[in-house]
N, C-alpha and C positions, 0 to 999 in steps of 0.2 A: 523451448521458448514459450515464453504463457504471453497470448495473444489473443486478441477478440474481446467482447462485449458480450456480458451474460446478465439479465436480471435475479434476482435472489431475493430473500427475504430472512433479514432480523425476528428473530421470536421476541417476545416478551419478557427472554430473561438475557437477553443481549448475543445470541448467538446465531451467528450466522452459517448458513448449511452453504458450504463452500460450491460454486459450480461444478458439477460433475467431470465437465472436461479438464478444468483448472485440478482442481483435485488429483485425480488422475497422475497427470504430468509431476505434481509435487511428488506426490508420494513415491513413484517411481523412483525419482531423482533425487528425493531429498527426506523422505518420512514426514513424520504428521508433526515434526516441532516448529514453530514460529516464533518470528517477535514482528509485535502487531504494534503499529505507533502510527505519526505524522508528525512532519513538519512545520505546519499550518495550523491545523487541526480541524480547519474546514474539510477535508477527506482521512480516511484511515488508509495505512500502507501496510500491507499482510507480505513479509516476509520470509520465504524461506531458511529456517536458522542458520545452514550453512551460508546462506547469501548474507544475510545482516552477518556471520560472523568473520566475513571474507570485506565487508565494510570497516568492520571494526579494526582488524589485521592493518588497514590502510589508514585509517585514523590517529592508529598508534604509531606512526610514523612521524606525525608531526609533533613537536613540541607541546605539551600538556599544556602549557597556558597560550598557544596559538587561537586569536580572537575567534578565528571561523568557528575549527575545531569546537572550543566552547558552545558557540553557539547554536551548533550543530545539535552535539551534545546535549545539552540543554532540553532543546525542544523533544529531540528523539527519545530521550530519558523520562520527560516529565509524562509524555502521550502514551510510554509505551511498556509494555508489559510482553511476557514470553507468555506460549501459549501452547496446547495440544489441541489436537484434531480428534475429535470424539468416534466413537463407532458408528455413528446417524453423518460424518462428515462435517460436523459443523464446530465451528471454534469462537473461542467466548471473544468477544471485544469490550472492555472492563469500561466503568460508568463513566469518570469522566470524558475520554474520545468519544463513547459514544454520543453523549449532550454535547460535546462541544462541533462534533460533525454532526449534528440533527441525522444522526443515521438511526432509523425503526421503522420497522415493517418493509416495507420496499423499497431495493437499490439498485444500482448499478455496479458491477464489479468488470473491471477493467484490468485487461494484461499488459503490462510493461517490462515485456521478456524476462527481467527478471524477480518481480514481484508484482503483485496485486494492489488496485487502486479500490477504494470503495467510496461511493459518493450517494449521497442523496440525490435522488435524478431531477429533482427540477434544481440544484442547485449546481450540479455539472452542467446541465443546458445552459444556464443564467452564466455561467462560466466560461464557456466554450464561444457563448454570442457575445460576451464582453470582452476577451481575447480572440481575436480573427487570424486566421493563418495568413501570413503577407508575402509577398515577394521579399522581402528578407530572408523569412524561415526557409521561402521555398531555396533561395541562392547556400543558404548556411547548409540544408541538406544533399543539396547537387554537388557540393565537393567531396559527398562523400561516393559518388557517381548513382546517385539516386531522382 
């Protein structure tokens, strides 16, 4: 599971040196292929290509012209590009994601068991303080007995 909080840094020619622990755990379990995209596009989503291709498996499930599906699509498509893991660790994230998530020079990379978040840190803080964790969230997570 890829968990925890690591800062990193974006080079100059867009490539990020993947955190050593994150790393690590990929490659074990999955090699150095990705596909790196978002949703939003204010963050990038680094996943392991078996994971995106075990999303995809599930996608193709639905009807091609299902609105979500599309729109899913869409976003994931337009952000996103496949990628390799270089021998320094580091993996390219192609120009438009990267301007469109303000991500260079220093970030934040984040585990979400099963891919990586990447954010501009004052724009995940600006983030995290304008969505508050509530007694909703907390109630929605305790039925899972957490």
């Amino acid at each position: 599971m890829l968990r925890g909080n690591y800062t990193a840094r974006i080079d100059a020619k867009g490539r990020l040196k993947v955190p050593t622990p994150f790393r690590r755990l990929i490659e074990e379990k999955h090699g150095g292929e990705f596909y790196i995209t978002s949703l939003s596009g204010d963050n990038v989503r680094i996943y392991p290509l078996p994971e995106w291709e075990s999303i995809e498996q599930r996608l193709s499930l639905l009807p091609s012209m299902d609105p979500a599906r599309r729109k899913f699509l869409d976003r994931t498509n337009y952000f996103g590009q496949q990628s390799t893991i270089d021998g320094q660790g580091r993996i390219l994230i192609h120009p438009l994601l990267r301007k469109s998530a303000g991500v260079m020079g220093d970030v934040v990379v984040l585990g979400y068991l099963t891919y990586l978040e990447v954010w501009e840190i004052d724009v995940f803080r600006a983030s995290k303080l304008s969505e508050p964790y509530t007694e909703d969230d907390e109630a929605a997570i305790s039925k899972l007995g957490i």
